[in-house]
ZAMAR-485642 format. One record per residue: residue in three letters; x, y, z of N, C-alpha, C in turn. Coordinates in steps of 0.001 Angstrom, whole numbers, plus 500000, padded with zeros to 6 digits. Atoms other than C-alpha are relative to their C-alpha. Layout:
<rs>
ALAXYZXYZXYZ
...
</rs>
This chain:
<rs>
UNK500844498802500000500000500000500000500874501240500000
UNK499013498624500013501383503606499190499976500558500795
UNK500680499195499183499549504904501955499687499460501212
UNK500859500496498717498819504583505523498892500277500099
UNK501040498986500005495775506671505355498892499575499100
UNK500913499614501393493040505159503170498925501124500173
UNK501043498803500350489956506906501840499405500421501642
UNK500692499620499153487836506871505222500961500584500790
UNK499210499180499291490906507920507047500261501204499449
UNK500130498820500714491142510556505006499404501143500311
UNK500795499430499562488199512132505745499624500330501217
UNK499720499808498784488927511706509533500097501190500724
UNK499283498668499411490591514820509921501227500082499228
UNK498626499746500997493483516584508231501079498881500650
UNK499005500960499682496444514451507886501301500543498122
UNK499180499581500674499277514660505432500770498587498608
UNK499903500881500643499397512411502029501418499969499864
UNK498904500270500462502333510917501613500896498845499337
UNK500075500699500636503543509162498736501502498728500525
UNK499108500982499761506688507589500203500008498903501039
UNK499625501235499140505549505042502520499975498895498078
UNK499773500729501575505247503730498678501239499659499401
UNK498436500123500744508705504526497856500653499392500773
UNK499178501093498845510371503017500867500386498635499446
UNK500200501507500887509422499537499172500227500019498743
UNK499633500001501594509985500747495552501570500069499786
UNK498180499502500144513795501728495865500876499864501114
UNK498969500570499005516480500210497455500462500789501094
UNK499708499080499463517446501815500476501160500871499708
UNK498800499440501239521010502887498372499610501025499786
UNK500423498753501183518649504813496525499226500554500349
UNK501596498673498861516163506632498534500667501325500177
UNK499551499020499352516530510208499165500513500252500829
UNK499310500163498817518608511176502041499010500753500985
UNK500984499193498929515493513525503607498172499699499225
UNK501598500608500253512243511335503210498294500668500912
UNK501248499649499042509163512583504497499544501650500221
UNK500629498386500475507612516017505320501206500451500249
UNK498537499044499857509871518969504985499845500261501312
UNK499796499076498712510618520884508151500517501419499546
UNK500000498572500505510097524298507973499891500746501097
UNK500287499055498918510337526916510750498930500824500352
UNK501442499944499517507160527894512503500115501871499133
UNK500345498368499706505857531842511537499780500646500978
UNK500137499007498903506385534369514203498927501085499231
UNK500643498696499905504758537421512292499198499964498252
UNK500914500178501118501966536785509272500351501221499099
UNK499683498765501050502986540340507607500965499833499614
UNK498418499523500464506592540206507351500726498304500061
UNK498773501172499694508654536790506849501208499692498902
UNK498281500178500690512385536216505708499782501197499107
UNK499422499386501681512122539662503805498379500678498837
UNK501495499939501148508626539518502047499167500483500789
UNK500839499697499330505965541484502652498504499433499500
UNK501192500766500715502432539420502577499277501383500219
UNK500524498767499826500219542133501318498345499523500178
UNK500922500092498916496747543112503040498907499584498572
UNK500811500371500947493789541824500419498293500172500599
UNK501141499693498964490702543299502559499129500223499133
UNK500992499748501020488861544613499794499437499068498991
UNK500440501038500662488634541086498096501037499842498494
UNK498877500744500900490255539504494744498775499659498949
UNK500862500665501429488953538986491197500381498742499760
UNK499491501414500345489312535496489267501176500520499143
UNK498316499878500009491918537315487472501038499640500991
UNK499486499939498977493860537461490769500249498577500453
UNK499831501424499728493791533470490569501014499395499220
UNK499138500772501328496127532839487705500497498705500972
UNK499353501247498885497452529566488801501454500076498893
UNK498749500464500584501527528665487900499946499212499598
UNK500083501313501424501680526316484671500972499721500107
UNK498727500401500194504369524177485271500613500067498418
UNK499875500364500925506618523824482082501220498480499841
UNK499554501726499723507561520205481130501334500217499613
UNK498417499851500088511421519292481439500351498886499560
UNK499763501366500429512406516576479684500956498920501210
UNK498889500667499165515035514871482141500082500698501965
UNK499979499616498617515112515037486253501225500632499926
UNK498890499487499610517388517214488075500767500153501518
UNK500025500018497782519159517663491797500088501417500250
UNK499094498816499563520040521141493096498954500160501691
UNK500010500243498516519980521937496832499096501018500522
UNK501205498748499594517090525317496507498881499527499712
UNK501227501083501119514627523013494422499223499445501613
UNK500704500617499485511768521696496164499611498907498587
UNK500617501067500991510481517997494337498614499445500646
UNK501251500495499283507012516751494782499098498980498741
UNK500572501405501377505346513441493205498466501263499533
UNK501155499372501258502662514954490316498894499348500082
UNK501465500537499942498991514328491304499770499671498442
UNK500434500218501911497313512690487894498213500867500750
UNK501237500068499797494026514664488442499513501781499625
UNK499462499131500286492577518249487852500343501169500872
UNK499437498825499457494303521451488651498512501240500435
UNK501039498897499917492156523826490579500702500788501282
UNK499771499283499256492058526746492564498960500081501641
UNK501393499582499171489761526541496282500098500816500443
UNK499961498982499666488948529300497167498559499892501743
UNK500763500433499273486836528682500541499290501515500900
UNK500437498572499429485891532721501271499234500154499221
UNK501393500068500502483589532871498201499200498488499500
UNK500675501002500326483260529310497849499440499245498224
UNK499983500450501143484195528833494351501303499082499922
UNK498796501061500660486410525652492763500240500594498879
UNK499877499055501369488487527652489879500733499092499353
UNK498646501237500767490113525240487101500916501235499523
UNK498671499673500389493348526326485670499706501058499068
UNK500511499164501542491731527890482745499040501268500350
UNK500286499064499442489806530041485144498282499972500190
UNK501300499846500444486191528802484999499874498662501264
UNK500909500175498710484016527705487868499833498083499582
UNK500373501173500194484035523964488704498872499487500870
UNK501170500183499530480378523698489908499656498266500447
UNK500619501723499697480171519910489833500623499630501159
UNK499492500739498270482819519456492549500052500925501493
UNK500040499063498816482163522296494687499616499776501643
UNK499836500666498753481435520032497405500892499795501064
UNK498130500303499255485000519337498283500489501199500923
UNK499952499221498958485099522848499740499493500353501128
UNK500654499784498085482945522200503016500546499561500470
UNK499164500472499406485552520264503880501170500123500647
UNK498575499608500307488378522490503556500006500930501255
UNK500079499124499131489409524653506206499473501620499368
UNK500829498603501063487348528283505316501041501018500828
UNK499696498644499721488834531631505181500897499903498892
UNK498739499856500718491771530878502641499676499618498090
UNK499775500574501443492475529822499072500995499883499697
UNK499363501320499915494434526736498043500479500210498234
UNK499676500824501443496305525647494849500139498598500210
UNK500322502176499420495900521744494684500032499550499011
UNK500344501073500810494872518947492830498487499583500296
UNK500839500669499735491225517871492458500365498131499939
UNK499579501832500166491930513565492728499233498859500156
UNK500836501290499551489968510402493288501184499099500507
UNK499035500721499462492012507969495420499253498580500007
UNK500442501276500207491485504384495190500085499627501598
UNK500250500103498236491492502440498768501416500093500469
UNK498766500279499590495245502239498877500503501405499911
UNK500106498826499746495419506199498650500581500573498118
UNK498844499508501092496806506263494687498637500382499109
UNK500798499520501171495341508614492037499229498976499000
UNK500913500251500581492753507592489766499474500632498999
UNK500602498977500711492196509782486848498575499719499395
UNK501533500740500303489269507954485192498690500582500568
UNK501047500255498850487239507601488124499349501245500127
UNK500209499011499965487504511084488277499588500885498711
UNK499944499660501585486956512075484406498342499865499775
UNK501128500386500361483931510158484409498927499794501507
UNK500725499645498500482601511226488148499589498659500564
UNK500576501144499774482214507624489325500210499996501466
UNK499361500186498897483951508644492752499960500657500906
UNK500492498979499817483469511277494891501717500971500442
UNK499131499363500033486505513874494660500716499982501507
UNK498859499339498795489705514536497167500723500779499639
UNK499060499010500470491291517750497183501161499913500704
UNK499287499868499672494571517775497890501123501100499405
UNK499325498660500029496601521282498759501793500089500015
UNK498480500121499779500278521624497816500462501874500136
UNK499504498146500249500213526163497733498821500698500781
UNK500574498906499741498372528714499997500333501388499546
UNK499786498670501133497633532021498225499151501171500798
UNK501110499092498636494830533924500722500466499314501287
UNK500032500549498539494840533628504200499774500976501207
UNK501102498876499023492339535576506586500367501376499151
UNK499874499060500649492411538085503719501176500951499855
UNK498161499356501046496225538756502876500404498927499023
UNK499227500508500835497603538023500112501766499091500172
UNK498910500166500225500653535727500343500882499580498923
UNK498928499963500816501792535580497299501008500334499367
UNK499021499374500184504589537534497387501300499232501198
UNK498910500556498913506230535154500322500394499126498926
UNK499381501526500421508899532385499030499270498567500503
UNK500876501310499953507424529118498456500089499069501564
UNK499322500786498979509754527949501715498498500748500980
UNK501271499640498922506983530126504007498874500152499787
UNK500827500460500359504377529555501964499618498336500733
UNK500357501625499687504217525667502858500041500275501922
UNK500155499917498964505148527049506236498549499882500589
UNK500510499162499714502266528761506663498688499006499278
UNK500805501180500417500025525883504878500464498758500860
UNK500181500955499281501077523207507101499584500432501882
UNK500561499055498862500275525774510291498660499758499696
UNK501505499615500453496358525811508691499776498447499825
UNK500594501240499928496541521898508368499736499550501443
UNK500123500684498467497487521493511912498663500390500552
UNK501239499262498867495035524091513428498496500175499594
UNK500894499797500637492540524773511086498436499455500892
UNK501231501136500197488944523118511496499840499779498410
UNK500388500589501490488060521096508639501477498935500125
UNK498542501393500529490849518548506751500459500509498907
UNK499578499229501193492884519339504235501155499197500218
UNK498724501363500418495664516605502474500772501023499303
UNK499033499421500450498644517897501797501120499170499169
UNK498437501312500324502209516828499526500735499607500962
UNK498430500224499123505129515691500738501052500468498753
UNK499294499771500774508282516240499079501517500147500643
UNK499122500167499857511743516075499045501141501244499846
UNK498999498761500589514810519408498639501063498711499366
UNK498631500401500998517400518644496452500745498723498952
UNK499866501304500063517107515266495106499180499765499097
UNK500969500141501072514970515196492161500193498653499165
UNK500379501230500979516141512348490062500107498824500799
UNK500259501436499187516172509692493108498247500063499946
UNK501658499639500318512565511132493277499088499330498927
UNK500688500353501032511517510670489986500610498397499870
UNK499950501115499944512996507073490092499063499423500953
UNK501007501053499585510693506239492585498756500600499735
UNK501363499757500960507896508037490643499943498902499039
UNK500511501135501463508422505479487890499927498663500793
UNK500219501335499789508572502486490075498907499555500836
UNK501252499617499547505513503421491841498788500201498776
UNK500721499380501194504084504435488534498871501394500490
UNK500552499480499681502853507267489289500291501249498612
UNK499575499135501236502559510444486709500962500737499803
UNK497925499115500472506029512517487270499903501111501769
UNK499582499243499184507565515028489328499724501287500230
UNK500105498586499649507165518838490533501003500687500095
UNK498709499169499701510400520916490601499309501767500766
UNK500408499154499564509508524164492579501421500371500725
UNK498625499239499112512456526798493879499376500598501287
UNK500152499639499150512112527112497099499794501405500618
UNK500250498645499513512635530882497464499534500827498803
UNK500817499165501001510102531925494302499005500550500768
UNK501212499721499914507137533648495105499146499680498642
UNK500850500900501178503799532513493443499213501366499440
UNK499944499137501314503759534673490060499922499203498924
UNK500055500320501404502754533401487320500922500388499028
UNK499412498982501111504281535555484870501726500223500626
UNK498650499805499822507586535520486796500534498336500125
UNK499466500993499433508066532162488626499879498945499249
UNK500493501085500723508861528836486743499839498695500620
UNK499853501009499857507843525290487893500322499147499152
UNK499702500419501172509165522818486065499469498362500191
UNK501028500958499686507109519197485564500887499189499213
UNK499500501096500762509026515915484418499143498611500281
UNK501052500928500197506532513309483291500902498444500040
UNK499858500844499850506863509882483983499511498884498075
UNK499981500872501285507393508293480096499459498595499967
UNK500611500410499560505831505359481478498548499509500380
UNK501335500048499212502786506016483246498950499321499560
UNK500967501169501490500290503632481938498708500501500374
UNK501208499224499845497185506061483266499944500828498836
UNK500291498779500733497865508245480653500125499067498311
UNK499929501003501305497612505249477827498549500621499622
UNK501480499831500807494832506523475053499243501324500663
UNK500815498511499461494170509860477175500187501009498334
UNK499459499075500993495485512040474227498984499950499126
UNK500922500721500870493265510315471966498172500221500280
UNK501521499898499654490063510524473892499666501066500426
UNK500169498713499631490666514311474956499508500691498359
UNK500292499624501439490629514840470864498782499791499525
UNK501175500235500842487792513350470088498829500235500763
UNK500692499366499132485978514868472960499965501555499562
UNK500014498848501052487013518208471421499600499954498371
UNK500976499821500848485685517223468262498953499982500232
UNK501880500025499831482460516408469431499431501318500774
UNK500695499182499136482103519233471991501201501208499761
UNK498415498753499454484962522294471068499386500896500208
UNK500077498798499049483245524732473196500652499536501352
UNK499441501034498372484612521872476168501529500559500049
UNK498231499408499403487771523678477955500171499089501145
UNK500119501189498792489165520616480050501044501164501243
UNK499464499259498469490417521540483475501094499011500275
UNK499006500697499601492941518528483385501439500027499442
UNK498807500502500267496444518078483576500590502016499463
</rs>
């Protein structure tokens, strides 16, 4: 099992997904990362001001402009460096929760009404970058299930962007996650979070492929979340046998329906 945590535990109460009790068993201990498991990040003393950045005040509210989400761009080949954050690649889709007006925003910027459920769950006051997902009982993605609504959605949060109406997206990603695993602990509600690894990307993505899972996340630790400035960078798992005949059936879904803007991947 990848997971200690299945579905009903899940829903328990926040807790923190994590794909490497999976990898433990996939890759020799040789080859395992040397820092498995959640990061450690130093608590926040002062919500306005940290390492430098100022989180600015957002009182007056936020358009869906104001949601752009960061489009990873795909990298052909893993990498290591020691500022890099790595994080296994949900297969499922990209959305924005926003739990202050209570909209699910896909990537593309348009209201995901069908799963808007998933946000009574979430801790309220903030807004999340994530993954919408379906988890099977052993805790591993499911794109399908989820494609063709057979399942009932899990959001899982890897970026806080609001939070009691400031903006933090001008903090580095390092007190960003801070400051999102602070809101898992205390919060009310649940809310699944990544895991991930610094500096170690292609042991990573080796045990993305022997897990099969869809690829990796590269994220610099001290970016702020900008679209238009900051790059993530996404290395796909060549592999992945979820994504056999997707290409194919997204096409001919756009022939039949090209007003349909998908929200996946």
């Amino acid at each position: 099992m990848m997971f200690r945590e299945n579905r009903d535990r899940l829903l328990s109460g926040g807790c923190r997904i994590d794909f490497f009790d999976g990898f433990r068993r996939a890759v020799p201990p040789s080859q395992q990362p040397a820092r498995v498991g959640p990061l450690s990040f130093h608590p926040i003393r002062n919500s306005d001001r940290i390492s430098g950045s100022i989180a600015q005040p957002c009182r007056a509210g936020y358009t869906s402009g104001m949601l752009s989400l960061i489009n990873p761009v795909r990298r052909p080949e893993p990498f290591d460096h020691p500022d890099w954050l790595f994080e296994a690649k949900f297969d499922g889709f990209r959305a924005a929760a926003d739990t202050v007006r209570g909209h699910l925003i896909s990537r593309n910027g348009n209201r995901m009404k069908r799963h808007e459920e998933v946000l009574d769950l979430l801790p309220q006051g903030y807004v999340f970058d994530g993954e919408l997902v379906v988890l099977d009982d052993t805790g591993r993605p499911l794109f399908n299930k989820l494609l063709f609504g057979d399942h009932r959605p899990t959001y899982v949060a890897f970026d806080v962007l609001f939070a009691d109406g400031v903006d933090l997206r001008p903090l580095p990603l390092r007190d960003r996650k801070t400051r999102l695993a602070k809101i898992a602990k205390g919060a009310e509600g649940w809310i699944a979070l990544t895991n991930g690894v610094v500096g170690e990307g292609r042991t990573l993505y080796q045990a993305v492929i022997a897990a099969d899972l869809e690829g990796v996340v590269a994220k610099k630790l001290t970016d702020p979340y900008n679209p238009k400035l900051t790059r993530w960078h996404k290395i796909l798992n060549r592999t992945y046998s979820q994504r056999q005949g997707r290409a194919e059936w997204f096409r001919e879904r756009q022939r039949r329906h090209p007003r349909r803007r998908e929200q996946a991947l």
